[in-house]
C-alpha positions in Angstrom: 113.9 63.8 218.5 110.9 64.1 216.3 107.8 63.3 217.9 105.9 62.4 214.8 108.1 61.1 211.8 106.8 61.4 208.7 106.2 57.9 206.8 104.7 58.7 203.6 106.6 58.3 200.0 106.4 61.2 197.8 104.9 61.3 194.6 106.2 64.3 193.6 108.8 65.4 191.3 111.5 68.1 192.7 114.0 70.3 191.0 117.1 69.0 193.3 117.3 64.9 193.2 115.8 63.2 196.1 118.6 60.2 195.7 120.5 58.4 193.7 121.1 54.5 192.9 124.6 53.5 191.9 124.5 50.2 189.8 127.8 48.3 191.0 127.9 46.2 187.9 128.5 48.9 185.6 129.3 51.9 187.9 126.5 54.0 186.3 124.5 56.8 188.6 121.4 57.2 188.3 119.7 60.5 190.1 116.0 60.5 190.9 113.4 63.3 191.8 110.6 61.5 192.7 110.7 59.2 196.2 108.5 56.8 194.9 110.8 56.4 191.6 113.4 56.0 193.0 112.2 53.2 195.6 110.5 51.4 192.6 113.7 51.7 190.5 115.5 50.0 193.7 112.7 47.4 194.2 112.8 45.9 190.6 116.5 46.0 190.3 117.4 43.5 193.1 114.3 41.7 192.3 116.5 40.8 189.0 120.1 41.7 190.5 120.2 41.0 194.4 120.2 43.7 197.6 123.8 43.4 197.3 124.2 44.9 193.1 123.4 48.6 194.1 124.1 51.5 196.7 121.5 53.9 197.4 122.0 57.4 198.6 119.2 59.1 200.1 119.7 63.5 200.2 117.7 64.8 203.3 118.1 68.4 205.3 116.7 69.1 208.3 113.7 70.3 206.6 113.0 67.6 204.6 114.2 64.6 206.5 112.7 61.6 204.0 111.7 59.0 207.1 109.8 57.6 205.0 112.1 56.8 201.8 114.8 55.8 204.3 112.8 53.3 206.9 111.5 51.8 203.3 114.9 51.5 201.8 116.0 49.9 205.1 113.1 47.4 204.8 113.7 46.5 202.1 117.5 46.2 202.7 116.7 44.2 205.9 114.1 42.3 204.6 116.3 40.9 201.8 118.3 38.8 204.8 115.0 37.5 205.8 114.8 39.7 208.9 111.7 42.4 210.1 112.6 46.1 210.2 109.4 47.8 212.3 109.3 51.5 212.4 110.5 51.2 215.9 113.4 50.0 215.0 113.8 52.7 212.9 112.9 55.2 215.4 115.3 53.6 218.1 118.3 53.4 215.4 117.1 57.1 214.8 117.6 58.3 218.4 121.0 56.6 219.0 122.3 58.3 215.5 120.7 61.8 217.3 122.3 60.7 220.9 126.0 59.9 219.5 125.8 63.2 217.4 125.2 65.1 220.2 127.6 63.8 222.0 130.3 64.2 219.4 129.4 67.7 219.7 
């Protein structure tokens, strides 16, 4: 387990997308290179269309995890059923995923 997770959104833009949001209402992909695009594309689109209108994937490695865009993404996600998502949830939901992998092993 990391002992200290990375929070921050990037700004920058990368050659390989970061993610990708696929609009259910139409079935259109959109691939983003920038973290912080694509959490503001997700924002405003279920402010108009609802949490429940788009899937999100996120593409990490072990070398660049993306806490950050992923706990914010979940917040969000969460947040939309009128619930609180704290970084230690994250972290605890981060460590069973870690645990149960290991144990498939």
């Amino acid at each position: 387990m990391e002992k200290n997770i990375d929070y921050t959104i990037s700004d920058n833009t990368e050659d390989i997308p970061v993610g990708e949001i696929k609009y259910l209402f139409s079935n259109e992909v959109t691939q983003f290179f920038s973290e912080r695009e694509l959490l503001n594309e997700l924002k405003d689109y279920i402010y108009s269309a609802g949490i429940n209108s788009v899937n999100v994937k996120v593409n990490s490695t072990p070398i660049v995890p993306r806490h950050g865009l992923k706990y914010e993404l979940l917040k969000i996600k969460i947040g939309e059923y009128g619930l609180d998502y704290t970084k230690e949830d994250y972290e605890k939901a981060l460590k069973k995923r870690i645990t149960n992998k290991n144990f498939e092993r």
